[in-house]
PyMOL CGO cylinders between C-alpha atoms (Angstrom):
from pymol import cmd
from pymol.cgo import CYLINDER

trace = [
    CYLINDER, 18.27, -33.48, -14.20, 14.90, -31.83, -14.64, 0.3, 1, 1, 1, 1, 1, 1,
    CYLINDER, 14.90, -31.83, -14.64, 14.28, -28.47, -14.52, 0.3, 1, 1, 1, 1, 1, 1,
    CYLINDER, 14.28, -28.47, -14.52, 11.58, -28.72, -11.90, 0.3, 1, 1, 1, 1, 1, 1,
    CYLINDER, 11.58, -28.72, -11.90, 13.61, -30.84, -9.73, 0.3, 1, 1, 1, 1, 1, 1,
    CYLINDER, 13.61, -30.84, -9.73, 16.24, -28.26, -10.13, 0.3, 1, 1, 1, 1, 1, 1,
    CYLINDER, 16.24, -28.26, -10.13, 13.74, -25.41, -8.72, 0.3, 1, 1, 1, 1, 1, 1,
    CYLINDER, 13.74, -25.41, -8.72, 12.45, -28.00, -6.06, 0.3, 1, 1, 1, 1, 1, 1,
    CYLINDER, 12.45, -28.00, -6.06, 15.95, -27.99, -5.14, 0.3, 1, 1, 1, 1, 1, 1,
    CYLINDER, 15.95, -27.99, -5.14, 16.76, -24.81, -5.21, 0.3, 1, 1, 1, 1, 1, 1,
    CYLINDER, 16.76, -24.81, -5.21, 13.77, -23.99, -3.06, 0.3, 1, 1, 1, 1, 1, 1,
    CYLINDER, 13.77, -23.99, -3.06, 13.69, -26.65, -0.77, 0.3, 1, 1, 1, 1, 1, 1,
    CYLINDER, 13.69, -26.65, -0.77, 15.80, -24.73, 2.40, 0.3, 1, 1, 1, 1, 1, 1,
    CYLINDER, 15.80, -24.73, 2.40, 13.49, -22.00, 1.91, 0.3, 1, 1, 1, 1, 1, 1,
    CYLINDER, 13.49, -22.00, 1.91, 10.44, -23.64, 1.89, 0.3, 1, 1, 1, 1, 1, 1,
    CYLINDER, 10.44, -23.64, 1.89, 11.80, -25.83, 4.66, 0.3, 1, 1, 1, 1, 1, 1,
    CYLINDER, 11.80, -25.83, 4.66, 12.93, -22.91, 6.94, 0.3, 1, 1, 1, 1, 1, 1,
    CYLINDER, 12.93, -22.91, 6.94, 9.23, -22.24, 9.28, 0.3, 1, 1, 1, 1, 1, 1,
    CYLINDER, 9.23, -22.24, 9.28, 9.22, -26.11, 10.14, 0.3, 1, 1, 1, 1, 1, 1,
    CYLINDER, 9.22, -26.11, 10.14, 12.94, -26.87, 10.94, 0.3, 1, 1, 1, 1, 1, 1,
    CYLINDER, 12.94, -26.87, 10.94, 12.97, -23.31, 13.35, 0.3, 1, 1, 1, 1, 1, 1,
    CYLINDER, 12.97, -23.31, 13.35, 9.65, -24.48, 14.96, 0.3, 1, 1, 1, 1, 1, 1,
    CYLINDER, 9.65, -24.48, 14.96, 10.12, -28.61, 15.02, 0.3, 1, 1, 1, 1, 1, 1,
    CYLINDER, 10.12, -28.61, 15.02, 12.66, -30.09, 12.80, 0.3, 1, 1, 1, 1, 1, 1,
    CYLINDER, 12.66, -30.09, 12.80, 15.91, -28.56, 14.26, 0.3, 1, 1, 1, 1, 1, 1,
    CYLINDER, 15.91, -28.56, 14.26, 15.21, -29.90, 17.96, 0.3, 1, 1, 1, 1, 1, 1,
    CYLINDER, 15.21, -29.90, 17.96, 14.52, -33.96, 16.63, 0.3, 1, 1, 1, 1, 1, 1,
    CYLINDER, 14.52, -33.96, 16.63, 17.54, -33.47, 14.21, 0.3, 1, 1, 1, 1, 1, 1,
    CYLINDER, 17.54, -33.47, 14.21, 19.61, -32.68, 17.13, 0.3, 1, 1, 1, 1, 1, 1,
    CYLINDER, 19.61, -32.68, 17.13, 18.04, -35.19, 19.61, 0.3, 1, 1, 1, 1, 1, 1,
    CYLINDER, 18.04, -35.19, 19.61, 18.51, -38.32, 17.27, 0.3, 1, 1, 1, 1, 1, 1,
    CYLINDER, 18.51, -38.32, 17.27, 21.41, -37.50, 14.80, 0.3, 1, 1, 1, 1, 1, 1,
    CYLINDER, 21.41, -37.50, 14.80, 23.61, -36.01, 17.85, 0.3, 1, 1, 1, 1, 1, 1,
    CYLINDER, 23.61, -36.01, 17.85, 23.46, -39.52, 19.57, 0.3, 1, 1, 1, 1, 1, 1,
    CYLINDER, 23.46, -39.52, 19.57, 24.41, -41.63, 16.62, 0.3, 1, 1, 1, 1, 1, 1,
    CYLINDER, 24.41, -41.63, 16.62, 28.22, -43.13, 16.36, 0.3, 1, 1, 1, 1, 1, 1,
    CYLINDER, 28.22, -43.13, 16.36, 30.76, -45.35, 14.41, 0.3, 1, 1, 1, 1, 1, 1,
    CYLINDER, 30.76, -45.35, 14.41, 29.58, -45.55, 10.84, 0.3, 1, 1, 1, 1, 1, 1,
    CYLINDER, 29.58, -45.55, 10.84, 26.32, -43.88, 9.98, 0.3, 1, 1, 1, 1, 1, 1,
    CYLINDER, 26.32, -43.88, 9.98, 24.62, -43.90, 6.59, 0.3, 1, 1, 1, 1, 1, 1,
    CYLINDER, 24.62, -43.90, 6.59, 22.12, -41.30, 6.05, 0.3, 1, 1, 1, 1, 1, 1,
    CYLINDER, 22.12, -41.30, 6.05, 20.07, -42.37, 3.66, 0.3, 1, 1, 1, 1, 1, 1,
    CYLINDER, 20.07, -42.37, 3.66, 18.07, -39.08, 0.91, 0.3, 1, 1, 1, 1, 1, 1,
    CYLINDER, 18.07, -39.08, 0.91, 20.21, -36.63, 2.49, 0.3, 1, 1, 1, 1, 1, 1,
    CYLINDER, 20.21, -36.63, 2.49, 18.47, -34.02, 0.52, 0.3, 1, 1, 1, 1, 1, 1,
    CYLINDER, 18.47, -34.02, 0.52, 20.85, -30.44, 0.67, 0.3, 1, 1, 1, 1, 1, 1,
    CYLINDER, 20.85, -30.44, 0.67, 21.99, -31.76, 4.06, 0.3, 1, 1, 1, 1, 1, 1,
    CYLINDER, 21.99, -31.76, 4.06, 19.99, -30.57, 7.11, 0.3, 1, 1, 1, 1, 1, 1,
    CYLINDER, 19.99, -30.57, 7.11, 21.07, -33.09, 9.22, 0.3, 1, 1, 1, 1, 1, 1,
    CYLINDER, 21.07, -33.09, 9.22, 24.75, -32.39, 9.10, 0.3, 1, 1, 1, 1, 1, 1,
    CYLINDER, 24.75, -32.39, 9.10, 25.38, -29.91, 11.72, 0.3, 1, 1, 1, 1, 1, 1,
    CYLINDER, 25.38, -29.91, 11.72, 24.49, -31.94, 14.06, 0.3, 1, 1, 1, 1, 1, 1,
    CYLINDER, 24.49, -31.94, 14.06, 26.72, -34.95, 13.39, 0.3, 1, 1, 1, 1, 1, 1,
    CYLINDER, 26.72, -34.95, 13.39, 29.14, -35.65, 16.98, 0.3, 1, 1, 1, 1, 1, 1,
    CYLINDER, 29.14, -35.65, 16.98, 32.27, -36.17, 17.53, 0.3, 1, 1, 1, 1, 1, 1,
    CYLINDER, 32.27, -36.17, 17.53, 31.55, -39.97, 17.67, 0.3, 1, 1, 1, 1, 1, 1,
    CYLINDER, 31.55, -39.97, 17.67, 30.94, -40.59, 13.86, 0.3, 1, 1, 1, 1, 1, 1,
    CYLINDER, 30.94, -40.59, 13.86, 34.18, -42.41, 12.12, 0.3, 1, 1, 1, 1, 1, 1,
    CYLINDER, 34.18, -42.41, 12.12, 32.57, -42.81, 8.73, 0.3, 1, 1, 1, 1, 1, 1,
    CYLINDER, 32.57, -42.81, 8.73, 29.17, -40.88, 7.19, 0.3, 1, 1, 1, 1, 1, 1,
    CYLINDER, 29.17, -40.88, 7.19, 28.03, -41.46, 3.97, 0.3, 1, 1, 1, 1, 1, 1,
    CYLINDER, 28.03, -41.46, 3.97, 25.11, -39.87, 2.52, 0.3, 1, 1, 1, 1, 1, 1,
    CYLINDER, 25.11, -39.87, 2.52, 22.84, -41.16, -0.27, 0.3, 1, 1, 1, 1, 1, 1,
    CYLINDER, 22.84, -41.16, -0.27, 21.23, -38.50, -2.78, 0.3, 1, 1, 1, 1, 1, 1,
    CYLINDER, 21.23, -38.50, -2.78, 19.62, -39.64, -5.94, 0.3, 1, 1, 1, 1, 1, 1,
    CYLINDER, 19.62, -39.64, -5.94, 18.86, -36.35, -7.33, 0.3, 1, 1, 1, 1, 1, 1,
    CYLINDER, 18.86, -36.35, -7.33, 21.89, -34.46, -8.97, 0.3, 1, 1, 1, 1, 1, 1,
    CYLINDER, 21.89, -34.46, -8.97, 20.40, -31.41, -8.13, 0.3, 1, 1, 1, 1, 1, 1,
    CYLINDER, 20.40, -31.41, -8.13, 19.73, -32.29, -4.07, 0.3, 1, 1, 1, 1, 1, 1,
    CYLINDER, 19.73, -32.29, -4.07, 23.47, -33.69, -4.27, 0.3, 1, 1, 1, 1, 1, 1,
    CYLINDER, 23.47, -33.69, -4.27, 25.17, -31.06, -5.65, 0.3, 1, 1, 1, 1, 1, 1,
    CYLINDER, 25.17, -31.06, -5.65, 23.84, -29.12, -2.43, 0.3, 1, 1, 1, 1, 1, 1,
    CYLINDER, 23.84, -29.12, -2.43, 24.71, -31.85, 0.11, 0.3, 1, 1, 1, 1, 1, 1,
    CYLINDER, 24.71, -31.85, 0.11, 28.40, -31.83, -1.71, 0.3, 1, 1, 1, 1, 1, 1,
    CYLINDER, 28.40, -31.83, -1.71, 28.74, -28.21, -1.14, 0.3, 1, 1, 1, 1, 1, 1,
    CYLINDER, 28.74, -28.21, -1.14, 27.30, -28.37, 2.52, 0.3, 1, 1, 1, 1, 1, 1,
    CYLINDER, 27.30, -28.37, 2.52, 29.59, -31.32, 3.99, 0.3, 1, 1, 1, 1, 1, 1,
    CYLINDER, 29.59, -31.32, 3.99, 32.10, -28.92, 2.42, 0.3, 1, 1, 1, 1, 1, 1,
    CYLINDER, 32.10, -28.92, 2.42, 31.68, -26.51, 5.25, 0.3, 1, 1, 1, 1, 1, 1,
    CYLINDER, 31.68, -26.51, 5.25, 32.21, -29.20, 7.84, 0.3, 1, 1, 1, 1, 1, 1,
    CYLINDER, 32.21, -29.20, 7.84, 35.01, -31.16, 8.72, 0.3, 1, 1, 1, 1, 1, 1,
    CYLINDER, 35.01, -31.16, 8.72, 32.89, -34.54, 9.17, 0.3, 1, 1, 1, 1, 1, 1,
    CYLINDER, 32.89, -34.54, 9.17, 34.48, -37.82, 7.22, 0.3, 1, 1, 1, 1, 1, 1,
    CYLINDER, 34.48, -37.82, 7.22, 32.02, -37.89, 4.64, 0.3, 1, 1, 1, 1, 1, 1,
    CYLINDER, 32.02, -37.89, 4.64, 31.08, -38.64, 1.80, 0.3, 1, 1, 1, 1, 1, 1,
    CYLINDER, 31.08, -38.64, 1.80, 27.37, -38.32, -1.00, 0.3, 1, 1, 1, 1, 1, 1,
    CYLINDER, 27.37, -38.32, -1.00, 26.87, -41.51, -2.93, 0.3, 1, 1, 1, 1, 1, 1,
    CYLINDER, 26.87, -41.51, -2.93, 24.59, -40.93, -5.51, 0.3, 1, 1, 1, 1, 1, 1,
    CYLINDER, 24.59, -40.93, -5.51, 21.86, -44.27, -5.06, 0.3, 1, 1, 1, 1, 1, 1,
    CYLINDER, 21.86, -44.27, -5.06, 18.21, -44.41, -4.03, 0.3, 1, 1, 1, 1, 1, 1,
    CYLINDER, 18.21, -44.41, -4.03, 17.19, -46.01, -0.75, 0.3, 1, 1, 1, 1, 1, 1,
    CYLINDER, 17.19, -46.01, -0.75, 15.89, -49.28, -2.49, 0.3, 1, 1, 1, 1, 1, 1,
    CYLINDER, 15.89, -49.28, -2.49, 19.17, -50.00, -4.19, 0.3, 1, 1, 1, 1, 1, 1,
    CYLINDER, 19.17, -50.00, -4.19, 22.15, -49.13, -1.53, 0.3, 1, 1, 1, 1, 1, 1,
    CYLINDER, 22.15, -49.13, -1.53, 25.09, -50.11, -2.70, 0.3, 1, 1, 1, 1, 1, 1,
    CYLINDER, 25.09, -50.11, -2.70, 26.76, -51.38, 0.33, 0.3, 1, 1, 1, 1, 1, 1,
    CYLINDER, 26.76, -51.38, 0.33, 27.67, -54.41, 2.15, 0.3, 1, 1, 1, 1, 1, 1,
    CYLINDER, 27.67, -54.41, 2.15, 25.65, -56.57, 4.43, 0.3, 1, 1, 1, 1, 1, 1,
    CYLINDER, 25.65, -56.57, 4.43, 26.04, -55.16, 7.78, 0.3, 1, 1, 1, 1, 1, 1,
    CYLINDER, 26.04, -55.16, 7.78, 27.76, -52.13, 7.16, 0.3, 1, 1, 1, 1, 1, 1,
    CYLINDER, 27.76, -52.13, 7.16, 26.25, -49.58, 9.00, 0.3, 1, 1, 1, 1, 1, 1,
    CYLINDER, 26.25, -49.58, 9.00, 26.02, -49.01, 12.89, 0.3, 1, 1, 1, 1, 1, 1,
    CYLINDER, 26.02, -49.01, 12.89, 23.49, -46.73, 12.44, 0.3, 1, 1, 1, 1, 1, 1,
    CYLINDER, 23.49, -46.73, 12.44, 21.08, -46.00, 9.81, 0.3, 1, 1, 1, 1, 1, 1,
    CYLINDER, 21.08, -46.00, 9.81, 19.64, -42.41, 9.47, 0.3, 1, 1, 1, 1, 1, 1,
    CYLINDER, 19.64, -42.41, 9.47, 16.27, -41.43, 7.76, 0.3, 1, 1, 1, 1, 1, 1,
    CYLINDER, 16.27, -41.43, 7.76, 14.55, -38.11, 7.98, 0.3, 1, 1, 1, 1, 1, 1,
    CYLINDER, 14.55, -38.11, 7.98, 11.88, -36.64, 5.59, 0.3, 1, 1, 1, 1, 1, 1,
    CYLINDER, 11.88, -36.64, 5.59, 12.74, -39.73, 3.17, 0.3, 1, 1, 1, 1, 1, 1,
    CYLINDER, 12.74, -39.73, 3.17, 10.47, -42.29, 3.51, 0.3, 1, 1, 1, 1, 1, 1,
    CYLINDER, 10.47, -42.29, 3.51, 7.75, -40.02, 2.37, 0.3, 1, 1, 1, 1, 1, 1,
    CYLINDER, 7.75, -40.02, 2.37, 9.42, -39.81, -1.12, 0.3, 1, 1, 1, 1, 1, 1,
    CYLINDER, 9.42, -39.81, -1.12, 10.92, -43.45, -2.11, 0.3, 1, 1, 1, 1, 1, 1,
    CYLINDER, 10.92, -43.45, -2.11, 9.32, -45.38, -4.78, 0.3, 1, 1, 1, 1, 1, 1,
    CYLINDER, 9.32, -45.38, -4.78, 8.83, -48.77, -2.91, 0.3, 1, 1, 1, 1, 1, 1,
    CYLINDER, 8.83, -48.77, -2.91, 9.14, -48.32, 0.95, 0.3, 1, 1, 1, 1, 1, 1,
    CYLINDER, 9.14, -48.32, 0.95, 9.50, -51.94, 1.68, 0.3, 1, 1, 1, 1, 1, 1,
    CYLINDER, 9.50, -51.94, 1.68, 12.29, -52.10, -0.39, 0.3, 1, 1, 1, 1, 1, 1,
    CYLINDER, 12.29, -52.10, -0.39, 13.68, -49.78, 0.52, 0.3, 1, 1, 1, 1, 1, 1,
    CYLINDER, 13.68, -49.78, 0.52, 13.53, -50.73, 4.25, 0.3, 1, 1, 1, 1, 1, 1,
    CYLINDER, 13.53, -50.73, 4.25, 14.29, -54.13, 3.67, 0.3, 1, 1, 1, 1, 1, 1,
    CYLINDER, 14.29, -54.13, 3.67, 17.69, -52.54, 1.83, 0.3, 1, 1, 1, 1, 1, 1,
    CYLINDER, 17.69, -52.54, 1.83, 18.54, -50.51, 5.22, 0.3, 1, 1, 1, 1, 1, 1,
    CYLINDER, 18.54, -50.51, 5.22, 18.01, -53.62, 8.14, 0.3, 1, 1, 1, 1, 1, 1,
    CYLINDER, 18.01, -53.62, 8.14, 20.28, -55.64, 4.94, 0.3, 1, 1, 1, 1, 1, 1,
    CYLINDER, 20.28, -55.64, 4.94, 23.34, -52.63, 5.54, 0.3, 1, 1, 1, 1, 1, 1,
    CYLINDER, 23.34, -52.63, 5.54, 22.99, -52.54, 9.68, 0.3, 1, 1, 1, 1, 1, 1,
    CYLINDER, 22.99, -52.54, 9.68, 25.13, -54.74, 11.83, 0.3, 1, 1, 1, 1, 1, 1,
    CYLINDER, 25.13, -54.74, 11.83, 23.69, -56.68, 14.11, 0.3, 1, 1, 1, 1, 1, 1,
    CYLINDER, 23.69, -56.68, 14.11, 22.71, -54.53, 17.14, 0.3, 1, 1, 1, 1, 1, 1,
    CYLINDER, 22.71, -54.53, 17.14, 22.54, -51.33, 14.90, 0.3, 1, 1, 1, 1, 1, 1,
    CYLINDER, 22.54, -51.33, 14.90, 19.59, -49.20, 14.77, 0.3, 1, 1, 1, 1, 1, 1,
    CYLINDER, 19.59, -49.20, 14.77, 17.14, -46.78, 12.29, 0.3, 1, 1, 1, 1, 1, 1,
    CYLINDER, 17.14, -46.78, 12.29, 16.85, -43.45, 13.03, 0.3, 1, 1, 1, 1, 1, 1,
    CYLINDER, 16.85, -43.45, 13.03, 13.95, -41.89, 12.10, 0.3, 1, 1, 1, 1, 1, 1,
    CYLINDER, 13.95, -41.89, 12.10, 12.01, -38.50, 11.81, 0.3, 1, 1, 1, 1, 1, 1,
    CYLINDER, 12.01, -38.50, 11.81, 8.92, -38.90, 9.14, 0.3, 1, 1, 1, 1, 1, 1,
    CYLINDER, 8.92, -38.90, 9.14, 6.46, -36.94, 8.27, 0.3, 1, 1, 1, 1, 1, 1,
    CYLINDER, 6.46, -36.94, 8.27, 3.19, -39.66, 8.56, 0.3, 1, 1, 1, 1, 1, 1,
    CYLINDER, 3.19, -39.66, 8.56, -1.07, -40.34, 7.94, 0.3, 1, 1, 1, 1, 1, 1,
    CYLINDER, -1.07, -40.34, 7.94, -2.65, -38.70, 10.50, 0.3, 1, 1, 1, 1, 1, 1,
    CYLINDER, -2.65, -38.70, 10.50, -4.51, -40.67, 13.35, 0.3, 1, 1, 1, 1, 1, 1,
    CYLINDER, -4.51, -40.67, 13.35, -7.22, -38.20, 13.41, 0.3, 1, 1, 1, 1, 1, 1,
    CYLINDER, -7.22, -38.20, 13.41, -9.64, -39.63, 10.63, 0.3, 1, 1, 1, 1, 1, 1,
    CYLINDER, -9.64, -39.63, 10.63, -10.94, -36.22, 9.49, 0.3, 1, 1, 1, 1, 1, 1,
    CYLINDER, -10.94, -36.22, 9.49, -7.23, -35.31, 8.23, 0.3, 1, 1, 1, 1, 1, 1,
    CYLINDER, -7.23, -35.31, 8.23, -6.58, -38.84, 7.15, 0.3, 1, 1, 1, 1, 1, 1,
    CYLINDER, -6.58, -38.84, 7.15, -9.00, -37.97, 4.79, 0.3, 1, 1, 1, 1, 1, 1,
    CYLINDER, -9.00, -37.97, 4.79, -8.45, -34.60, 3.39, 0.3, 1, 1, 1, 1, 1, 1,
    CYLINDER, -8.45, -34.60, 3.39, -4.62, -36.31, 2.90, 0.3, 1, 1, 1, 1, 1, 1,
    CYLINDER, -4.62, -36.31, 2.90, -6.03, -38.33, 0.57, 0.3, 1, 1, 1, 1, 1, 1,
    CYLINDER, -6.03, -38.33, 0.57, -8.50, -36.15, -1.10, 0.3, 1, 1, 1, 1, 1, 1,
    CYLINDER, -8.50, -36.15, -1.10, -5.37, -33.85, -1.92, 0.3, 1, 1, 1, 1, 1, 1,
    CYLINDER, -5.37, -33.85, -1.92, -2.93, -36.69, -2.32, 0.3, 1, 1, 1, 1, 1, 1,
    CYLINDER, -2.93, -36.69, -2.32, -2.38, -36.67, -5.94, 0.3, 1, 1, 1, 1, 1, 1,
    CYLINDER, -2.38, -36.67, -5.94, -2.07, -32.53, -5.91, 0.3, 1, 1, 1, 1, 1, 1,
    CYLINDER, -2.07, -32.53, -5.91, 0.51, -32.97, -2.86, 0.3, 1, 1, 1, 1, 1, 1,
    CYLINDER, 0.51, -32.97, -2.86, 2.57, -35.61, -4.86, 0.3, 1, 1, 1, 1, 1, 1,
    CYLINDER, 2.57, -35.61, -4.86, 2.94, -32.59, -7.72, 0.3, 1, 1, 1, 1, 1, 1,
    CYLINDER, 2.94, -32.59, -7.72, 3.59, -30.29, -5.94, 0.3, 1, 1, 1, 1, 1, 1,
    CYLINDER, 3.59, -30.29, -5.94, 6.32, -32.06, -3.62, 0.3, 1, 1, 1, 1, 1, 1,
    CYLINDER, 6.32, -32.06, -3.62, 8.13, -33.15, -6.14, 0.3, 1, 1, 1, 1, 1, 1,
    CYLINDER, 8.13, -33.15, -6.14, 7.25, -37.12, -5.35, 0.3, 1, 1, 1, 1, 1, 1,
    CYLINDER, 7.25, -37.12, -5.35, 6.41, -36.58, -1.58, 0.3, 1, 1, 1, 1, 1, 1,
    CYLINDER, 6.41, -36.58, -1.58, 3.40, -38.84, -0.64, 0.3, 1, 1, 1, 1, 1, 1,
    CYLINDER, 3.40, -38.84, -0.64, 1.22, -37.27, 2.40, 0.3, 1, 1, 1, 1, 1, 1,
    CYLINDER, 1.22, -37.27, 2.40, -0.53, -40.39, 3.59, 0.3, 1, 1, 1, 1, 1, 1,
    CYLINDER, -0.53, -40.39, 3.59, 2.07, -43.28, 4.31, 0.3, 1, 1, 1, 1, 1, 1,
    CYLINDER, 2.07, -43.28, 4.31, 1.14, -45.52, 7.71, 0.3, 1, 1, 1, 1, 1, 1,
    CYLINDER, 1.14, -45.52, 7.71, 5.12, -45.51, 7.76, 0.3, 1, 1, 1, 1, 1, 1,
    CYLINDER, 5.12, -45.51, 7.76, 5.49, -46.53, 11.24, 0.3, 1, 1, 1, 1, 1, 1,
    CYLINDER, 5.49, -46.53, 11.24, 3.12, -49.61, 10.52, 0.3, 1, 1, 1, 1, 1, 1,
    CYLINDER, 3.12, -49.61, 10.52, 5.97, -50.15, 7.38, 0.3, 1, 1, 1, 1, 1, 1,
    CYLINDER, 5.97, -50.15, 7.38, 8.90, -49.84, 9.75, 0.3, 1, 1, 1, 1, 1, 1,
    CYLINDER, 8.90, -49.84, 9.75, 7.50, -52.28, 11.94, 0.3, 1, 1, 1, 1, 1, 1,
    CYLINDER, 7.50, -52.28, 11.94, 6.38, -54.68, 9.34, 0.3, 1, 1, 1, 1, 1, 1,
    CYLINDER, 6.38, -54.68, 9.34, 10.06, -54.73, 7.25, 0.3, 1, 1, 1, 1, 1, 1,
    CYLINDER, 10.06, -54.73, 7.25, 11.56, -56.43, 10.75, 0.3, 1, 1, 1, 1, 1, 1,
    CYLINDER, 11.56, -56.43, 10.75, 11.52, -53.72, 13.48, 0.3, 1, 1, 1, 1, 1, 1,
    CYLINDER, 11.52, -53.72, 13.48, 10.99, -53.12, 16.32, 0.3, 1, 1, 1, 1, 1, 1,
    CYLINDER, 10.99, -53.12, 16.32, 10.75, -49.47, 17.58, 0.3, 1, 1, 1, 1, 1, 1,
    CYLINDER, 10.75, -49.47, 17.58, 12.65, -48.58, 20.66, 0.3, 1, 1, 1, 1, 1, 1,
    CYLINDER, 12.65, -48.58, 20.66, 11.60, -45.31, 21.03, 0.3, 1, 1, 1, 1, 1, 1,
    CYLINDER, 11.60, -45.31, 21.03, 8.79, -43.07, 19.32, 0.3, 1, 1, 1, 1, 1, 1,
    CYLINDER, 8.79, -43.07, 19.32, 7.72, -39.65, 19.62, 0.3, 1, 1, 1, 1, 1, 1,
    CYLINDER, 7.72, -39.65, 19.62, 5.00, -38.47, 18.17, 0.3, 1, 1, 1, 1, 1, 1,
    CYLINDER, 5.00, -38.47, 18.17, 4.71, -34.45, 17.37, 0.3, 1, 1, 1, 1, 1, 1,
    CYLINDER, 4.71, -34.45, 17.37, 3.17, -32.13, 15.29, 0.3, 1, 1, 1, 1, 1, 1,
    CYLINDER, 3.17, -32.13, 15.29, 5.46, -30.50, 12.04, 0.3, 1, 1, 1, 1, 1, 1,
    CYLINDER, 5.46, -30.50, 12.04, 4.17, -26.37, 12.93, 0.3, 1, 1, 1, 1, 1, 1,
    CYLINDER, 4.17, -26.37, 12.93, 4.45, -24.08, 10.14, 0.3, 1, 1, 1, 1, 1, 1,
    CYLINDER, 4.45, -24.08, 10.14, 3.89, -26.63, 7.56, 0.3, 1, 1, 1, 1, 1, 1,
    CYLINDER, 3.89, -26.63, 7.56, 1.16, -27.50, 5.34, 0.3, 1, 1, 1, 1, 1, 1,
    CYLINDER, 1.16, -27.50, 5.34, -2.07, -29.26, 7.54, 0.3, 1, 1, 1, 1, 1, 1,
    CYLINDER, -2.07, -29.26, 7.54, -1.73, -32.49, 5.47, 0.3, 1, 1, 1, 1, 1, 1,
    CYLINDER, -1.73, -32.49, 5.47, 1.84, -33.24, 6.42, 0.3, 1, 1, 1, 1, 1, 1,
    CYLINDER, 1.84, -33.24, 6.42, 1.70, -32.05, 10.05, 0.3, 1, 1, 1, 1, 1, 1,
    CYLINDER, 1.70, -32.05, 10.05, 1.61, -35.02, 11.53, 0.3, 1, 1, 1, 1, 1, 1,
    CYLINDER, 1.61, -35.02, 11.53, 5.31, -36.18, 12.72, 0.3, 1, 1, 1, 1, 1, 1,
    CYLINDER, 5.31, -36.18, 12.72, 7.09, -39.40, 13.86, 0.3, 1, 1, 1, 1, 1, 1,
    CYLINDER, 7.09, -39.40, 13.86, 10.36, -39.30, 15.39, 0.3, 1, 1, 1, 1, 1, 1,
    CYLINDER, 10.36, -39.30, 15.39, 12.42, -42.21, 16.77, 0.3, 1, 1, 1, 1, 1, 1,
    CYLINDER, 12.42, -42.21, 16.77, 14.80, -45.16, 16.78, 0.3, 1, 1, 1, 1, 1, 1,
    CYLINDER, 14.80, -45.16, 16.78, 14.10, -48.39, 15.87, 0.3, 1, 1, 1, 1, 1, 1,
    CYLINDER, 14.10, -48.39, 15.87, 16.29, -51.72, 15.55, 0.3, 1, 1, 1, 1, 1, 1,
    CYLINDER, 16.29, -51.72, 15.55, 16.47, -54.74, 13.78, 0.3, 1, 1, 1, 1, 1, 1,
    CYLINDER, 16.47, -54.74, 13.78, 14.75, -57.86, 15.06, 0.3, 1, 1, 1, 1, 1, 1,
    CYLINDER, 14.75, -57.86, 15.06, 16.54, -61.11, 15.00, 0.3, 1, 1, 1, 1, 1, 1,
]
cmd.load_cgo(trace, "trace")
């Protein structure tokens, strides 16, 4: 466990705090409220999501490479009463069953993996048939002007975020690993940092 992953930890909530009051909190409980049945969240970071798990989960279970981020999640889900659970595994090697999962849950994840196709190809493997991604993702703009200053100040950003890449197309990857998005929103992430404004939020499933 590295030291600065430790602090990146440690200051993550904090840092965090401006975006989830103005944006996050209102997608979080929009898509993670509706989910059901078994649910995998997938980089579960210190575990924003989990106030706003229902009534209609049986089984979560959260992956969360880093100790440090883990260690958090642990100590959150301890203040809930949800059945779950914090696997320690990155998204592109889940260690799960084939068709699994009912629902899939990503949020502020994607952004950070070392090989998205991999790791989406890994999440349609664990759904069921009929089971579906949820998604909230910080994304490249569409406005060409920011597009560009995300990549100008790509390899500060990746520094600084501790591994978080500003200029994924990572609707374009959903869509490519087998897809197909049922229901997108597209928003802007306020009181955050101009490169990672821009903001996808959705459900997608599987296609046959």
């Amino acid at each position: 466990m590295s030291t600065w992953g430790s602090l990146f930890a440690a200051a993550y909530d904090g840092f965090m705090a401006g975006p989830e009051k103005a944006v996050l909190r209102g997608h979080r409980a929009a898509l993670v409220g509706r989910v059901a049945g078994r649910v995998l969240e997938v980089g579960g970071g210190t575990g924003a999501n989990v106030p706003y798990y229902g009534a209609g989960v049986v089984e979560l279970v959260v992956t969360e490479p880093e100790e440090a981020m883990a260690r958090r999640l642990e100590r959150t889900l301890a203040e809930h009463t949800l059945p779950a659970r914090v696997v320690r595994a990155p998204a592109e090697d889940l260690p799960f069953d084939d068709a699994s999962f009912d629902f899939v849950v990503s949020t502020l994840v994607l952004c950070t993996v070392g090989d998205m196709s991999r790791a989406l190809a890994e999440v349609r493997r664990v759904l069921a048939p009929a089971g579906r991604l949820v998604f909230l993702e910080h994304v490249r703009s569409d406005d060409l002007r920011l597009a560009r200053w995300q990549d100008r100040l790509h390899g500060v950003w990746v520094r600084v975020g501790y591994g978080c890449h500003c200029n994924l197309p990572t609707l374009a990857s959903i869509e490519e690993a087998g897809f197909s998005v049922t229901e997108l929103e597209h928003d802007r992430m306020r009181r955050a940092a101009p490169i990672i404004r821009p903001l996808i939020a959705g459900m997608a499933e599987a296609e046959a």
